[in-house]
N, C-alpha and C positions, 0 to 999 in steps of 0.2 A: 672867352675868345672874342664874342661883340666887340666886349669893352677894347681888350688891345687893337682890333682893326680897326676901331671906334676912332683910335687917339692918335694921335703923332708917332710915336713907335714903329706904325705899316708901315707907313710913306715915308719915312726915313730909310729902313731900312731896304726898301727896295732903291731908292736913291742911293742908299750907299752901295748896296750889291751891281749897281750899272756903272757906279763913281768908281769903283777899287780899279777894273780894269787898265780904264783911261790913265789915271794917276800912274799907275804901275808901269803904264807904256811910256808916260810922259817924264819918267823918271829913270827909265831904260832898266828897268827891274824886270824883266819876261814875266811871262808866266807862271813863274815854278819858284818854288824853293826846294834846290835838293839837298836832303836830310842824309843818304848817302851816297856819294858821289863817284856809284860802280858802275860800269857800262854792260850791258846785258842784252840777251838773247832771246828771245821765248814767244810761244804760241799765248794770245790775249784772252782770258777768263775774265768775262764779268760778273760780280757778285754784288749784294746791297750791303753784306757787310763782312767784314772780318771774322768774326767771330761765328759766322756761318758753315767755313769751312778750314777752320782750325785745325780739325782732329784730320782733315783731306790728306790725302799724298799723292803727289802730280808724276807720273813716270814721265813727263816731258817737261822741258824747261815753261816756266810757267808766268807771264806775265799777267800779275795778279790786278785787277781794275777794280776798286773797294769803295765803295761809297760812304762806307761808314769804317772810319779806325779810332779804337775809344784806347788803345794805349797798353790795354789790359792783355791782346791777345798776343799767342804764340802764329807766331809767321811759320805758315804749312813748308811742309816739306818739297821741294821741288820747285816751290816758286824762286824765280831770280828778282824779280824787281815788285815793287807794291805802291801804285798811283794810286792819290786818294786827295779828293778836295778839302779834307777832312787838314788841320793845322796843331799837328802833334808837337811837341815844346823838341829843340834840336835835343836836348841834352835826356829826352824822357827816355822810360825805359825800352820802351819798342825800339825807339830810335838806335838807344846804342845796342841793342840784339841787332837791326839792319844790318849796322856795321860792322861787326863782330861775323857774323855769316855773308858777309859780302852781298849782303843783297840790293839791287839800285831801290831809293827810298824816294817818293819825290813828291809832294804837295801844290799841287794845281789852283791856282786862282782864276783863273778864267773858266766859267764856267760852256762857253760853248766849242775851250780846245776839250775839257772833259767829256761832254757830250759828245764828241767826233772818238776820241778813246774808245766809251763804251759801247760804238755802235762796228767797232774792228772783234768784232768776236771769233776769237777762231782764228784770228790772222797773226801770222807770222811778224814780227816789230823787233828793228835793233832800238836801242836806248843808247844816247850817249851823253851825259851830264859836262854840259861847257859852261864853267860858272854858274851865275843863276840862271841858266838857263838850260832845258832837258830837249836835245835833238831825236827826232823821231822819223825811221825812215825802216820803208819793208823789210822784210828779212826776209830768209829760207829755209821753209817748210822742211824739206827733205833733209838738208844738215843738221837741222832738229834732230828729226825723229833717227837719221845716224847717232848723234853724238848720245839721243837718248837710250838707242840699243846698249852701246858702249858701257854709259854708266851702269845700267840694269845688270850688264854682266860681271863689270866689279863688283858690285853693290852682293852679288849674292856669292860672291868668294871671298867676301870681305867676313871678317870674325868682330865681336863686339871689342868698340875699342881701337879698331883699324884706323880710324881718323886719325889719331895720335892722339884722343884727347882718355883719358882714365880718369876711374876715381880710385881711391885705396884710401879701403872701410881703414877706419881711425878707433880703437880701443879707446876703453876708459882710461885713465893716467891714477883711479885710487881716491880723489879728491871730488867731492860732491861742486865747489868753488872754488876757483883761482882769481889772482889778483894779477895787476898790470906786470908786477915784474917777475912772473914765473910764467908766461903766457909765451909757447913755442908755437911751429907750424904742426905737432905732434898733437895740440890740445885742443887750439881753437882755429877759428877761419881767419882770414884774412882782417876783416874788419876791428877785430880787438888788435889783432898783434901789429897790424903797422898803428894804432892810436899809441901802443904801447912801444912800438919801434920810436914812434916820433917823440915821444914821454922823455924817454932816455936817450935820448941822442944829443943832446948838450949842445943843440943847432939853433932849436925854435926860435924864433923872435918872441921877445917879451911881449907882444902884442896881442900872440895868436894865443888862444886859451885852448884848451881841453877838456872836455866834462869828464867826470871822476869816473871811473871803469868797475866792476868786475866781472866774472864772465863764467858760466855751467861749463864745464868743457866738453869734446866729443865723449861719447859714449854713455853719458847723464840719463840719456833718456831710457837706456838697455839699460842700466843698472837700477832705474826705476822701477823698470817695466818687469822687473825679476823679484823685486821685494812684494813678499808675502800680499800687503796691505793692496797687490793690484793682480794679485792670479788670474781673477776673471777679464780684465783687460789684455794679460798677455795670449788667456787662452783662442781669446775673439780675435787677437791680432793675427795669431800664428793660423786661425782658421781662414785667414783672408790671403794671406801673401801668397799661398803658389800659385793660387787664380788671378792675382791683382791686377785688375782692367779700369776702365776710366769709370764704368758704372758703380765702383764697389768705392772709390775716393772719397764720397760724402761721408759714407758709412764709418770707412779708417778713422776719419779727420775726430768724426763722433766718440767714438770711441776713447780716442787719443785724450779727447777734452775730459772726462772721466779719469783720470790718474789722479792716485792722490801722494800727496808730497810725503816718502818718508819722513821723519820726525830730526832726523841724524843732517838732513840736507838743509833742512829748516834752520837749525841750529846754525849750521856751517854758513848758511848764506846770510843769516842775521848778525854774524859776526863780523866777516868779510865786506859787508855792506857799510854797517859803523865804520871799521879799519879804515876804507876807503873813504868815509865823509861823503855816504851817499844815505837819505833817510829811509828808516825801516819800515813798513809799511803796516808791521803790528803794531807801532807802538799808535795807530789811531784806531787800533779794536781789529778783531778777527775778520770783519767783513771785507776789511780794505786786504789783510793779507791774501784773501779767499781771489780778489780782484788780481792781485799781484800774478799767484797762481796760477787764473786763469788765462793770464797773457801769456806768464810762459807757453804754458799747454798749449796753447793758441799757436806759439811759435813754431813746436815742436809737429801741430798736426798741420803745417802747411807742408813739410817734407808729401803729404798728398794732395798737394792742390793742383788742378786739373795742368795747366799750363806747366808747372813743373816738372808733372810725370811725361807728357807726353815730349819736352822739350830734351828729356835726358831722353828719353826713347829715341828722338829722332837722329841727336849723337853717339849713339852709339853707348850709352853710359849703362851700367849697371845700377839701376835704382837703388836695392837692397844696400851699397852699400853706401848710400850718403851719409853723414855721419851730420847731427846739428848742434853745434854750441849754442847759447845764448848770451848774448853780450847784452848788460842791463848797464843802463847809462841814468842819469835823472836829465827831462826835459830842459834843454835849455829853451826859455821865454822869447823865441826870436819873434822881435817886427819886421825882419826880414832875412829868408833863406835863399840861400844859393846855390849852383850847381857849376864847375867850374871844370874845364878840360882845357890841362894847359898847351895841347896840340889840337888847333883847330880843324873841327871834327867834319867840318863842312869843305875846307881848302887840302886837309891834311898840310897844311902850313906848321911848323913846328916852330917858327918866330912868333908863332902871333898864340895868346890867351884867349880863348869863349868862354863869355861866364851867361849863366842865365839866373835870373832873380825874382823872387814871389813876394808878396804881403805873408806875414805868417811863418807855418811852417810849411818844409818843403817836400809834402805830399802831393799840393796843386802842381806841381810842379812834375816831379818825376812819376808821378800817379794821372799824366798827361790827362787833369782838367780841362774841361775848356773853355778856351781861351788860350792867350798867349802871353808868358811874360817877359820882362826886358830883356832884350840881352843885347850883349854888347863885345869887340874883340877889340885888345890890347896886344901892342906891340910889345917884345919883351926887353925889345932896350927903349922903350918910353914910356913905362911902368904909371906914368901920372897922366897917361893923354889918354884915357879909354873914350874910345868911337862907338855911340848906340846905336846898333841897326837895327833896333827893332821897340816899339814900346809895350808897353804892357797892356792886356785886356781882358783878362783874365776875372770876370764878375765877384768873385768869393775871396776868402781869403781863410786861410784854421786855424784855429788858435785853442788854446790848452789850457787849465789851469796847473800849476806846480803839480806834478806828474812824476811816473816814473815808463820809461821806456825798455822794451825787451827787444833786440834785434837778433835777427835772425843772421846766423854766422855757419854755412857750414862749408865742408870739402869738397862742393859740387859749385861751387861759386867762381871768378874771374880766373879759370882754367886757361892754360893757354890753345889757342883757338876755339874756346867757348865761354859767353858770358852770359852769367848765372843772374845779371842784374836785373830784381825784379820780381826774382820767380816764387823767393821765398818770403814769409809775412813778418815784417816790423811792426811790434804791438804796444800801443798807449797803454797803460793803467785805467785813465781815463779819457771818454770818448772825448774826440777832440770836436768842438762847433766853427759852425761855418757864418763868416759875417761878411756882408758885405760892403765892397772896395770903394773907395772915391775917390780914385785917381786926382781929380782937380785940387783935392787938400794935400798929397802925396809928396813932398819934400823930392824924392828920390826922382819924380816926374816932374814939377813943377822952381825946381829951386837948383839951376847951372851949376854951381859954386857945389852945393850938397853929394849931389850927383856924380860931381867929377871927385871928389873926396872918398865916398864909400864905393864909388867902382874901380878906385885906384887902389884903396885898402884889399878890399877882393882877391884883385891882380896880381898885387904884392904878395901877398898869403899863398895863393896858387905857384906861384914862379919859386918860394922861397921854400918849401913843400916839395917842388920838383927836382931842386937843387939838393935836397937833405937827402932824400931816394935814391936820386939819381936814374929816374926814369920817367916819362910823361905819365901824372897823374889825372885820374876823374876823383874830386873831390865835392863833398857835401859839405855843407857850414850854415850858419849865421851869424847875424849881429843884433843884438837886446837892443832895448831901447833906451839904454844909457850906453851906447855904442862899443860894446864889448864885442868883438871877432871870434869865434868857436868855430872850428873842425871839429866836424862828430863822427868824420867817418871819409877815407881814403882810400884809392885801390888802384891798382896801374892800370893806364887808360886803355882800351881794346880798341 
């Protein structure tokens, strides 16, 4: 600690934190960036961080003031809005739950309009998000605490499931693996069957690639969980579920990790795996399959990760019957990933493309890292002019060696009026390392001509994607470094 006050580093950065404002003023940028752009109501809770009062439930509209937002958590119940100085990636996962539950999202640069925030505790504040900029003026206590009786008394006439939003538990289909072209909405989640939608639609551009598929379908895991080779795992599971509360989730997850692979599944997935031109992970010895394995399981025991459980809880969902596929992909090598919502999720503009873009792959990214990466929006009838509003700063960057990836696919995922983005675990083979960025050698930052090239390619991919659907997609992808374009993964935008 000497050392860094010691050097240049202090005194830069307190020069930069007194510098940002003034620019931002002088550039007529406000204060804010809003991430969702809802206007809201609610009594003002200050807290240090998010993840403090997660598991909370607010019987009053609740403007949540959050010092710290690491990306990870579930937005409590009853909050409407979530200020936070804290600079989450638009396109991360908190971000698009915000939007998805309507809640106003909004990131503070000015450190002493934050400071006046957190010293309204307790007070009544409307929010109204005008461009980049977030208006803030009193509200009323007493139409609160009306509108909060109101709800409290739906709320307890309500049955599970009353939101409109359901899950319906998904059966086994018989088959231990399926491949891209037997993959329905009966088997797997979304994530396979639109890669597989997009496979055979005879639309793609030759440009855009796909990495090879196959996928465990719903109900893999209960047919697992029934074979002799794991009685003592089902018997520890079936002793958990009537109780199941957020304290007993470690233990599931544990448990879960413990399965072992019938012999029969083994088989069928080494098969299906060759079929598709994706590599087998025994043929480099048992250990790596064991590795293999253990990502599935890994997949499977996120169905109890804390934020998941308490998120279907708070919609109304029936836990028990999530049902989880696992879609296994092989790592595509990107030097750069992307995130791409082809209706601008800041303007709700449906002319215009937001992409946002990392070094690496795109965990920094939607695993809201910090820092901040490029992004930029594109008009969709000038597909070769993308505009960067933002650069990138983002310290680290992940990167993998040739890998194979297990995602997470299940029935509790982009429902409509709930998004599942997030909640469940996408898992390396192997661990992925972190290195760090040098933007000044960066082509994509440093090089006009570069830049306008692969943010146009991006754009193109996004818009031509939304055209095949036929509805505003949030898309994942990247590009190698012999500039190949890969979608890994698609899903209608919330």
């Amino acid at each position: 600690e000497e050392v860094i006050r010691g050097g240049g580093a202090a005194p830069l950065s307190i020069l930069l934190n007194k510098l940002d404002p003034v620019l931002r003023q002088a550039a007529d940028l406000g204060a804010w960036q809003i991430i969702s752009p809802v206007e809201a109501h609610g009594l003002v809770e200050v807290v240090a961080r998010l993840s403090d009062v997660q598991n909370d439930v607010y019987d009053q509209p609740t403007v949540l003031v959050a010092a710290r937002v690491t990306g990870e958590e579930e937005i409590p119940e009853g909050v409407v809005a979530l200020l936070t100085p804290d600079m989450p990636d638009v396109l991360s996962h908190v971000s698009v739950r915000a939007r998805n539950e309507k809640v106003c999202f909004g990131s503070c640069f000015d450190a002493d309009t934050f400071k006046a925030l957190q010293g309204r505790q307790g007070a009544a504040l409307r929010l109204k998000p005008r461009g980049t900029d977030l208006q803030v003026a009193d509200g009323d206590a007493s139409e609160l605490a009306q509108g909060a009786a109101a709800a409290t008394a739906a709320a307890e006439a309500a049955t599970p499931g009353a939101q409109g939003v359901a899950i319906h538990k998904r059966n086994w289909c018989g088959k231990w693996v399926v491949s891209s072209d037997t993959m329905t909405n009966e088997i797997v989640g979304g994530k396979s069957r639109n890669l597989a939608d997009l496979r055979f639609s005879g639309q793609l551009p030759d440009d855009i690639k796909l990495p090879a598929q196959v996928a465990l379908p719903f109900g893999t895991f209960d047919a697992v969980l029934t074979d002799p080779l794991n009685a003592g795992v089902k018997a520890a599971l079936e002793g958990m579920y009537a109780t199941m509360d957020v304290a007993q989730l470690p233990a599931a997850r544990d448990v879960i990790r413990t399965l072992q692979a019938p012999p029969a599944l083994v088989e069928a997935l080494e098969a299906e795996m060759r079929e598709a031109g994706l590599p087998w992970p025994g043929d480099e010895g048992p250990e790596r399959w064991a590795q293999a394995w253990a990502a599935i399981t890994g997949v499977w025991a996120s169905k109890y990760n804390e934020r998941a459980f308490l998120s279907c809880r708070k919609a109304g969902l029936v836990h028990a019957d999530l049902s989880m596929a696992v879609l296994c992909q092989e790592v595509v090598p990107a030097a750069y990933a992307f995130v791409i919502h082809t209706v601008n999720p800041q303007t709700e503009d449906s002319s215009q493309i937001y992409t946002e873009v990392v070094r690496g792959l795109g965990e920094t990214l939607v695993g809201n890292y910090p820092g901040r990466a490029l992004s930029c929006v594109t008009n969709k009838a000038e597909l070769t002019s993308p505009q960067v509003v933002g650069f990138p700063s983002k310290s680290v960057g992940l990167f993998v060696q040739d890998t194979l990836i297990f995602r997470s696919d299940s029935n509790g995922e982009d429902l409509e009026g709930f998004a599942g983005a997030g909640l469940y675990d996408s898992i390396t083979m192997d661990e992925c390392t972190e290195h760090r960025i040098e933007y000044s050698e960066d082509p994509l930052v440093n090089d006009p001509e570069y830049q306008q090239y692969i943010l146009s390619r991006i754009a193109q991919a996004g818009y031509s994607i939304e055209q095949i659907l036929n509805s505003p997609q949030d898309l994942e992808g990247c590009i190698t470094s012999t500039g190949d374009l890969y979608i890994v993964q698609t899903r209608p935008q919330v």
